[in-house]
LUMFI-760933 format. One record per residue: residue in one letter; x, y, z of N, C-alpha, C, O in turn. Coordinates in pm, whole numbers, plus 32768, in hexadecimal, padded with zeros to 4 digits. Example, Ala and Ser with C-alpha at 12.3 -4.5 7.8 and 13.67 -1.06 7.14 Angstrom:
<atoms>
A85277DC7830C84CE7E3E830C85287EB6830C85907EB4834E S85057F1F82C485577F9682CA850A80038313853D80728324 
</atoms>
This chain:
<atoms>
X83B6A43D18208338A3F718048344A3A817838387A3D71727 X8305A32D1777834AA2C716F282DCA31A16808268A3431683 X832BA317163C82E5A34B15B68265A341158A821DA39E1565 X8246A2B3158E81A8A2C5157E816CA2EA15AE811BA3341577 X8169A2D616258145A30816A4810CA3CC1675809DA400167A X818BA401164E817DA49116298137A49A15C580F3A50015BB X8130A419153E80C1A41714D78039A41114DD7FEAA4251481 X801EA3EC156B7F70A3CC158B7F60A43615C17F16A47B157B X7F88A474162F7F73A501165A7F78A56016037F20A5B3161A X7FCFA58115877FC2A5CF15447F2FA5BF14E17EE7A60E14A5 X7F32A55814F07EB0A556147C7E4AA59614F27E34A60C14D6 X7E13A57515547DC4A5A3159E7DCCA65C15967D6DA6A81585 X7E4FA67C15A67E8EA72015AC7E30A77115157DDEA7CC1524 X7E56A736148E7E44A74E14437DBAA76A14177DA2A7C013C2 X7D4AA71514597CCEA712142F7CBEA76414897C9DA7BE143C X7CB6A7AB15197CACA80B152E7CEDA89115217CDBA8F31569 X7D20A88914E07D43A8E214907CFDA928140C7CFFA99913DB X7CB9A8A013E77C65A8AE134C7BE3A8C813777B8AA8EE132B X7BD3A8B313F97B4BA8C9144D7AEBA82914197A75A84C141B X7AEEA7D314027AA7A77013EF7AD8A702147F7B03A694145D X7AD5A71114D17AF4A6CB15347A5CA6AA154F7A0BA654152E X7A5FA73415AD79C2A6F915F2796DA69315B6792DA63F15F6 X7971A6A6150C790FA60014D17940A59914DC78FDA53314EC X7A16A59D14D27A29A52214EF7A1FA4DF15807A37A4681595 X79FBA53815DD79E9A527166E797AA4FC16767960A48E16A6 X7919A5571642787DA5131638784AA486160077E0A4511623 X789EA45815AC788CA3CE158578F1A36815B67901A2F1159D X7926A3B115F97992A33716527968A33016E77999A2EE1743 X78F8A38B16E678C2A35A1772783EA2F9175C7809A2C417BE X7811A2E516E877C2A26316F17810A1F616827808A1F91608 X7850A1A616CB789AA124167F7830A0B9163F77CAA08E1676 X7857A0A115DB780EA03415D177EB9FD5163578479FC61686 X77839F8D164C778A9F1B16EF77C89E9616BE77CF9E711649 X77EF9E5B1720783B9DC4172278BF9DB016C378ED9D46169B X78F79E4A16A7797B9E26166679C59E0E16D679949DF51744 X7A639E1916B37AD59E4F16EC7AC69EF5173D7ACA9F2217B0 X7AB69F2016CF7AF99FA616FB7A51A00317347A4AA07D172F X79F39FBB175B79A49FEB17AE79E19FFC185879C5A04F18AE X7A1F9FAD18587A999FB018E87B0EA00C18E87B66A01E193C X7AFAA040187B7B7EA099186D7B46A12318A37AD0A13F18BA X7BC4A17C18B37BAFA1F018ED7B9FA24E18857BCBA2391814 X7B5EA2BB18A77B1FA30E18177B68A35117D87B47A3761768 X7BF7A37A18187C94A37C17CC7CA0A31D175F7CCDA33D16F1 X7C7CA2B0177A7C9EA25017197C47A22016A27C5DA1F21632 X7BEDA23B16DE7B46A22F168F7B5AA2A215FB7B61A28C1582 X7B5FA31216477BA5A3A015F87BEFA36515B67BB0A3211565 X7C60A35915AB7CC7A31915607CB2A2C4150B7CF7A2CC14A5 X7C47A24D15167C2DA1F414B67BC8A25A143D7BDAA25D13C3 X7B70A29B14817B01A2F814337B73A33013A37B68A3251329 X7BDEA36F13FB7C25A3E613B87C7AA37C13387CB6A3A312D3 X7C65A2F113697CDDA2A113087C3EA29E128F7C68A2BD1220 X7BD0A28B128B7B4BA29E12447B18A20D123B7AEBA1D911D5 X7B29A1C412D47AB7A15912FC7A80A15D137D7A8FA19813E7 X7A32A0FF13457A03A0E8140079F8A077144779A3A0571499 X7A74A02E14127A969FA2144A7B1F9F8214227B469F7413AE X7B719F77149E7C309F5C14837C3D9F0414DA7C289F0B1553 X7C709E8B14817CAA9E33152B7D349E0314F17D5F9E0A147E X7D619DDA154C7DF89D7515497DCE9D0214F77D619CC914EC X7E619CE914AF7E709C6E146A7E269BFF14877DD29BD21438 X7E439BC715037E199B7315047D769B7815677D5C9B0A1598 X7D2A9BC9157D7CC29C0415AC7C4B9BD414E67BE99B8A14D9 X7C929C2414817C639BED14287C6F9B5714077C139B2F13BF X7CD09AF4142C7CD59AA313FB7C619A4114557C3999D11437 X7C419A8614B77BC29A2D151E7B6D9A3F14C77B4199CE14B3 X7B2D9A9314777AB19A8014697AA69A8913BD7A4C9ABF137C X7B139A4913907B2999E313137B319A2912B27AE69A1B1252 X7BAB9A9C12BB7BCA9B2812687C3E9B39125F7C849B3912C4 X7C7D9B5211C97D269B5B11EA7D5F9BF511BF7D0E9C33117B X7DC49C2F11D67DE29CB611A27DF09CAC11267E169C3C1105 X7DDB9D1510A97E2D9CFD10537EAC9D0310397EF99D3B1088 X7EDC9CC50FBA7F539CD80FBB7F809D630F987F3D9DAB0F4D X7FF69D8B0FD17FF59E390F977FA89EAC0FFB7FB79F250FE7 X7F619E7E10557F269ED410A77F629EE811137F9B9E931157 X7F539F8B11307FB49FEB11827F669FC612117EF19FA0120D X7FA29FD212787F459FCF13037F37A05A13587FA2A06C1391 X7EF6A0A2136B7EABA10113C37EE1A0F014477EDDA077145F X7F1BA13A14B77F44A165151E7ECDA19815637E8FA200154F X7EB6A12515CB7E92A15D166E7EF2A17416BE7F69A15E16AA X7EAEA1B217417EF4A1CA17AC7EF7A14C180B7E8EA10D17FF X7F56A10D186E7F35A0C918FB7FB8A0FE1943802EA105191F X7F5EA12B19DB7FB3A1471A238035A0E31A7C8025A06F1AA3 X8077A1101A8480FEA0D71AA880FBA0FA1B6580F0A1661B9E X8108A0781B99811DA09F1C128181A0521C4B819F9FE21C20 X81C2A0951CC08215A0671D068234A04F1D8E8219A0A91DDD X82699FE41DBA82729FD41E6E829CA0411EC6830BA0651E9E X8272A0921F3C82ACA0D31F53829EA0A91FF08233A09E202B X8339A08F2034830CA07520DB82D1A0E2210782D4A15820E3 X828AA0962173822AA0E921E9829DA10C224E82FAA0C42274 X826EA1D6228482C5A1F322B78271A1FD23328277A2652374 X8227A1A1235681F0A1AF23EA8251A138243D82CBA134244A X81EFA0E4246B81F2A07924CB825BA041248E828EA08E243D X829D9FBE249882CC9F35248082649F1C2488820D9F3624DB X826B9EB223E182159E4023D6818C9E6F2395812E9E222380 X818B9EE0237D81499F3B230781229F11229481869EFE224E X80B39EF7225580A99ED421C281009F44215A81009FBC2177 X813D9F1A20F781829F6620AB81029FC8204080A59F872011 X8107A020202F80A5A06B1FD380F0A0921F628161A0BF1F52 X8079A06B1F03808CA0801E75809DA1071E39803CA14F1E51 X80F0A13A1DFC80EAA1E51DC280D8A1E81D2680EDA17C1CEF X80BBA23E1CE5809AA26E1CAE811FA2791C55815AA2D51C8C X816DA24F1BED81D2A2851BD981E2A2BD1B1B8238A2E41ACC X8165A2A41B1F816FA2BE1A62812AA2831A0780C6A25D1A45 X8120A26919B08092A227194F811DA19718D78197A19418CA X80C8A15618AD8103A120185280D4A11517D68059A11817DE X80F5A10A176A80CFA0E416D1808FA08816CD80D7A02A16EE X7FFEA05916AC7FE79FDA16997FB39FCB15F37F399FD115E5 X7FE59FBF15A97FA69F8D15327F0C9F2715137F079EB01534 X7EB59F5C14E07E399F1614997E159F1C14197E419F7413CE X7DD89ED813FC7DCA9F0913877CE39F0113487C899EB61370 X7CE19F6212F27C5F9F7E12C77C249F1212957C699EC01258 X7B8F9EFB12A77B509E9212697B799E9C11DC7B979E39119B X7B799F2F11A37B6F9F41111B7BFF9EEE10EC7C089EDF1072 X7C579EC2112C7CA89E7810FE7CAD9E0A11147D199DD01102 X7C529DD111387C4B9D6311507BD89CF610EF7B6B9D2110C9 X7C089C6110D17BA09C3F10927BBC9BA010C27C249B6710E4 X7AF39B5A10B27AD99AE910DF7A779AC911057A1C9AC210B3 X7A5B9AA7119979869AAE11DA79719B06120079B09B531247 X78D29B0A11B778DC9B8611DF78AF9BC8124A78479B861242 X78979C1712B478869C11131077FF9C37135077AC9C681303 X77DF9C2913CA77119C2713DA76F09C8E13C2767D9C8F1397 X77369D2113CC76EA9D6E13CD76F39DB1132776BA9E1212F5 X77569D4912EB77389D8A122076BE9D1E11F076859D231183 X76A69CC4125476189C6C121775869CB6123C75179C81123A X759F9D1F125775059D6E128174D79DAB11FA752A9DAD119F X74739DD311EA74289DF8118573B49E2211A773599DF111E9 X73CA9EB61153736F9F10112972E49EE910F572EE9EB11088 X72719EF3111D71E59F1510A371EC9F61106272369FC0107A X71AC9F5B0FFF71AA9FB30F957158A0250F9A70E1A0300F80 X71E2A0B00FD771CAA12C0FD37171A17E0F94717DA1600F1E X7116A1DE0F9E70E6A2440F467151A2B70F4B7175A2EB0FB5 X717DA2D80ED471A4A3640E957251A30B0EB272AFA3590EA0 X7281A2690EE07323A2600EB37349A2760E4D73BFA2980E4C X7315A2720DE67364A2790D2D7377A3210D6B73EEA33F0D6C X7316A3960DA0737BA3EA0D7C73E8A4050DC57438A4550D94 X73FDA3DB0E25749EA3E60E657517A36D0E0E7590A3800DFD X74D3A3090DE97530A2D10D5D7562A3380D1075D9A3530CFD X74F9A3740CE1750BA3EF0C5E756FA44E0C9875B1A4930C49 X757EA4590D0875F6A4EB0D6C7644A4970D327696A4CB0CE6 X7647A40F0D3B76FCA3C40D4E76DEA39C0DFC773AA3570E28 X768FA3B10E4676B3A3690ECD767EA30B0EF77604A31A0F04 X76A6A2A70F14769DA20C0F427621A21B0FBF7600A27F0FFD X75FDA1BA0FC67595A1AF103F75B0A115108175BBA0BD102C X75BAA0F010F975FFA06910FF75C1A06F11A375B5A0DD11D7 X75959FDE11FB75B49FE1125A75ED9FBF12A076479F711281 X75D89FEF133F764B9FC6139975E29FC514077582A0101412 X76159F39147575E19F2914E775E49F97155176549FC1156F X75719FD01592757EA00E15DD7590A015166C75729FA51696 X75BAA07316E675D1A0311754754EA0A0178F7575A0E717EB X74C3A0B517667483A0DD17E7749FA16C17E47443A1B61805 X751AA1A617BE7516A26017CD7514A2B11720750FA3291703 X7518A26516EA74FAA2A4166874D1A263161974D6A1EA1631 X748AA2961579741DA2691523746EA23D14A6746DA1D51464 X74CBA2D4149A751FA2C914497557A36314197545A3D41446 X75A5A32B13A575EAA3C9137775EAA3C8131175C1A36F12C7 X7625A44512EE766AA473124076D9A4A5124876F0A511127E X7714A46F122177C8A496120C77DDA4E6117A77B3A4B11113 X7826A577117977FCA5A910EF78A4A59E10C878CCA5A31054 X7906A58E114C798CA56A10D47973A4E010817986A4D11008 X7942A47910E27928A3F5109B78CDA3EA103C78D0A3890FF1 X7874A448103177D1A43E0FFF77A7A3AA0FE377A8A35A0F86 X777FA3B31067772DA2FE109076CCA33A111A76ECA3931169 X7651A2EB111775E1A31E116A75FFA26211A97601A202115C X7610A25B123475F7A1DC128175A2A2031296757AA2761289 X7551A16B12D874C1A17E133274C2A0FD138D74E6A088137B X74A1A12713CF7492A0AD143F73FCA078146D73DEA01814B4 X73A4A0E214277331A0C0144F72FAA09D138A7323A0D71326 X72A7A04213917228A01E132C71DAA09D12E971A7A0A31279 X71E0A10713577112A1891361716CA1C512D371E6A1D512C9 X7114A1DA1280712CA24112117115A2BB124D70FBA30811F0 X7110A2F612B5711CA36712F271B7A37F131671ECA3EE130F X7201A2F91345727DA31F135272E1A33B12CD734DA37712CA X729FA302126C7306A2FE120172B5A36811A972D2A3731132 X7257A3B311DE720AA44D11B37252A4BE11D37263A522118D X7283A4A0125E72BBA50312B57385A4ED127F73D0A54F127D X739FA49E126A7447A4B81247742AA4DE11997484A5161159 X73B8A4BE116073EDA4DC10C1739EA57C10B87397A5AF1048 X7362A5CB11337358A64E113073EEA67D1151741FA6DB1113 X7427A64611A274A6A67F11B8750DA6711143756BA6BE112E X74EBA5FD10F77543A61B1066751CA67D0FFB7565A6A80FA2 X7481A69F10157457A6F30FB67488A78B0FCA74A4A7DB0F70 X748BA79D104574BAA83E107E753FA84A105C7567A8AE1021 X759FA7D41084761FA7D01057763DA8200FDE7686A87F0FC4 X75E0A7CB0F9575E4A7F80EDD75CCA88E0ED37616A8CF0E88 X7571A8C90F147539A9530F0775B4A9960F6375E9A9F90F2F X75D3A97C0FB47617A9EC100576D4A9C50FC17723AA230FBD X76FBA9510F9C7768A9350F3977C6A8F50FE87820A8A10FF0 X7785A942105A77F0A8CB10CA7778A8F411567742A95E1174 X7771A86E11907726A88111FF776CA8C2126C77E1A8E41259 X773AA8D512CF77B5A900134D77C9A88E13837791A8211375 X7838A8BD13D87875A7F214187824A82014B277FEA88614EC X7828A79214C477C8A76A15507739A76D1542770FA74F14D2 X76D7A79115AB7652A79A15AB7638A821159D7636A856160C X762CA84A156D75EBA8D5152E755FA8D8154C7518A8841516 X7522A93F15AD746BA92715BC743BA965152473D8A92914FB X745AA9A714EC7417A9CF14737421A96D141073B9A96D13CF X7471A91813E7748DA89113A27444A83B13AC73F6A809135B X7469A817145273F4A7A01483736CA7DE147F732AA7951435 X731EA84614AD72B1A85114517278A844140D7205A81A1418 X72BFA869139372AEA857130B72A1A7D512FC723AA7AD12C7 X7302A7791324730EA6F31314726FA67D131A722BA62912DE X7283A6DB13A971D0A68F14057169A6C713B57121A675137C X7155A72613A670CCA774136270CCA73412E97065A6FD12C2 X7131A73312A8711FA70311ED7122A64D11FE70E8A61211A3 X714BA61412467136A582125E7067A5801278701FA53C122E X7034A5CE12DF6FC8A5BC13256F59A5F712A46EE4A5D11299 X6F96A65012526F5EA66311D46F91A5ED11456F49A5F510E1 X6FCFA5B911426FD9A56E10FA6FA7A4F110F76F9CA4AA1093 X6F7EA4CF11886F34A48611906E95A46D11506E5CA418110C X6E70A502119B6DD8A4F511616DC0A4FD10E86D4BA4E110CB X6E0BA51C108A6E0DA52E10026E22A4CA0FB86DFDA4D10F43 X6E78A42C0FF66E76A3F40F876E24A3770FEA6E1CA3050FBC X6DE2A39C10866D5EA34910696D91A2C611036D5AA2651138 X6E2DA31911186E3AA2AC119F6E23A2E512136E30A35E1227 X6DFCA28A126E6DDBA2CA12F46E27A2A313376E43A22D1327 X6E70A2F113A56EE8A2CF14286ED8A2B214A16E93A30314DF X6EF7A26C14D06EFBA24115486F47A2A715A36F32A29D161C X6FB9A324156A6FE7A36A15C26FBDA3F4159B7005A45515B4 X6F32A40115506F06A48D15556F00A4DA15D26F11A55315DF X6EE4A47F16326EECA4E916D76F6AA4F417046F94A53E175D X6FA7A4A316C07070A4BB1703708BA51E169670FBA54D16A7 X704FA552162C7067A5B615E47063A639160970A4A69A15E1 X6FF5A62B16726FF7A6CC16A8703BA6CA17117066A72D174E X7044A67F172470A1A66917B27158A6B31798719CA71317BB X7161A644174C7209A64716EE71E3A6F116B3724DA72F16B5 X717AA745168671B3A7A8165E71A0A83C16B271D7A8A9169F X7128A809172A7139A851179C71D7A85E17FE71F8A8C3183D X71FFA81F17FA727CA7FB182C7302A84D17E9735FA879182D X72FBA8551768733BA89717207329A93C17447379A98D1773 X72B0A948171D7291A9CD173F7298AA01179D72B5AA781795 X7280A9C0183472C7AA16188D7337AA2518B97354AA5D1923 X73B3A9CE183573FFAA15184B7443AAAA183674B3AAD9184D X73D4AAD8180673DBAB8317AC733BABCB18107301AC3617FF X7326AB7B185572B8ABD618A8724BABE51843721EAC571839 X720AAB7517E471B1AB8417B67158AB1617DD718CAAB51815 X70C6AB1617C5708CAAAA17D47077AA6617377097AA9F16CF X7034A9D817437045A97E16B8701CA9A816417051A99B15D2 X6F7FA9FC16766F44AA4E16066FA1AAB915D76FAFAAC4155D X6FDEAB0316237059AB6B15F670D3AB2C15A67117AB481544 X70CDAAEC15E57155AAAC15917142AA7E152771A5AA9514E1 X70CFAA2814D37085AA0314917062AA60141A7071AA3A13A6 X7029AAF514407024AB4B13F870BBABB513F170BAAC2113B6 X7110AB9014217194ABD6140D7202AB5C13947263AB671349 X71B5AB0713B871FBAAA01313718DAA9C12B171C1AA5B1257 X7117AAB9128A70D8AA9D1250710BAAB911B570F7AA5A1168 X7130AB001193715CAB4410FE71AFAAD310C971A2AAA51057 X722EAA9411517281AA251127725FA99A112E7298A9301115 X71E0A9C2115E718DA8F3113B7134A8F910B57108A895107D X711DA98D108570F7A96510067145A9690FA9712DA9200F49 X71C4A9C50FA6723BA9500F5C723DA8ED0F617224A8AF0EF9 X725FA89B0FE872C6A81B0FE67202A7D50F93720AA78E0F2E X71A8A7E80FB77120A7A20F857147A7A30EFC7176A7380ED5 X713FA7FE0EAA7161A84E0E2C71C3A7DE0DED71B5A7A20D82 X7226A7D30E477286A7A10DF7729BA71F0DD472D7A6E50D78 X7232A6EA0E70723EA63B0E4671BFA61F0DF471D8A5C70DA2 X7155A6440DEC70F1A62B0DA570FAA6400D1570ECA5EF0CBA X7119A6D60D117112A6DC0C87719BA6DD0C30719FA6E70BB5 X7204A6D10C82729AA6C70C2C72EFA6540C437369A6480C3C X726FA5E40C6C72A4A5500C537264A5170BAE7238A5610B56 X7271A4880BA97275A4790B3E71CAA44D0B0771A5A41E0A9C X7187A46F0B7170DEA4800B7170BBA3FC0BB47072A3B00B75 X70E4A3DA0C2470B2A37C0C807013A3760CDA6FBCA3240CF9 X7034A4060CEB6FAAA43B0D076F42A45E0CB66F69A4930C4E X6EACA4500CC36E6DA4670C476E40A50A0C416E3CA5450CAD X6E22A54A0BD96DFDA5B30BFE6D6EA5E50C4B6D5CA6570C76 X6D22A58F0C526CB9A5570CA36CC1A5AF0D0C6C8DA61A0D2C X6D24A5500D426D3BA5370E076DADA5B10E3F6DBEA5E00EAF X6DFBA5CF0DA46E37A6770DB46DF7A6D70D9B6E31A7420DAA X6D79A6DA0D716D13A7560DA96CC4A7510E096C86A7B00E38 X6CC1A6DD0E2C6C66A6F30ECC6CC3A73D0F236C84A75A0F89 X6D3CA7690F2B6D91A7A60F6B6D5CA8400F256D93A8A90F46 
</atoms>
């Protein structure tokens, strides 16, 4: 097997090993929309995640849309499969079928190495958040990214950067509870965790009312945390009161151990 070839698989080997797969799986199953590598297979998607972007194309793939590599920059290994002619052992006059015979190296390389126009989905922009200065204050970036329709957004705690794909300060309520628990518990669990996502939904749907915004997905709130809960055979109210202790941390922590964004006002109506 050609070497790189054994370098991309091993990296895949390794993170399950460290047990952080499932998140890089979980975010390589929603690609950014209208790249490249939204067409790619989630082997490969994985692979770009694990290189720490979420956009790799070929040389000259960047040079279409008026971007050059830098100089000095290493290129990242995908997979493409390798196939080969194989005669048909039926009839004469048989179409020949294609097999399967092995993968190849394809080199790309990361936006992050790349510089020039910039591209549609780094021209989107944020409104101006309630409670962003305190995820500034963590050290984690908040930035968006176009979404495709199955997700809002995330929090990445090796990267510590919160994307969003949606505008609602409910969504960017709900990933900076998940940075706040981070902080308290020192590592989240990888994947969807129903006790996490809980926490997540409940302290977003409370953070809301406190600093005075109203959501458009308060009913997808109970929804999103009914859902959770039965995966443990509880209902929403149960589940709800089985995190409660840890939404007044992660509350605790963004209100009053940011840099006072919130007034103390609107943190005692809580």
């Amino acid at each position: 097997m050609n070497e790189k070839v054994q370098t991309a698989l091993r990296s895949i080997v390794e993170r399950f090993e460290s047990g952080d797969i499932p998140e890089a799986i979980a975010f390589s199953t929603f690609p950014i929309a209208d790249i490249p590598a939204a067409k790619w297979s989630l082997l490969n998607r994985t692979l770009m995640f694990i290189a720490g972007t979420q956009d790799a194309r070929g040389f000259r793939q960047w040079k279409v849309v008026g971007r050059h590599v830098k100089k000095g920059a290493k290129a990242i290994t995908i997979l493409a499969p390798r196939f080969i002619k194989k005669e048909s052992e039926g009839e004469p006059g048989e179409e020949e079928k294609k097999v399967l015979a092995g993968f190849l190296a394809v080199p790309v390389f990361r936006v992050e190495d790349t510089e020039g126009e910039p591209l549609e989905y780094q021209k989107i922009e944020l409104p101006e958040l309630p409670l962003v200065d305190v995820a500034k204050s963590w050290g984690i970036s908040v930035m968006a990214i176009p979404g495709n329709y199955r997700y809002f957004g995330y929090f990445s705690q090796e990267r510590k950067e919160i994307a969003l794909a949606s505008k609602e300060e409910s969504v960017f309520f709900h990933e900076l509870a998940h940075a706040a628990h981070q902080r308290i518990l020192g590592e989240l669990k990888r994947g969807q965790d129903w006790k996490q996502e809980i926490v997540a939904e409940l302290s977003a749907a409370a953070l809301c009312k406190i600093v005075g915004k109203s959501s458009k997905f308060l009913g997808r709130s109970y929804q999103y945390i009914e859902n959770y809960a039965k995966q443990v055979h509880l209902t929403a109210v149960q589940g709800c009161l089985k995190v409660m202790s840890d939404v007044e941390s992660v509350l605790n922590l963004i209100l009053k151990g940011g840099p006072g964004e919130v007034s103390e006002e609107k943190i005692s109506l809580f």
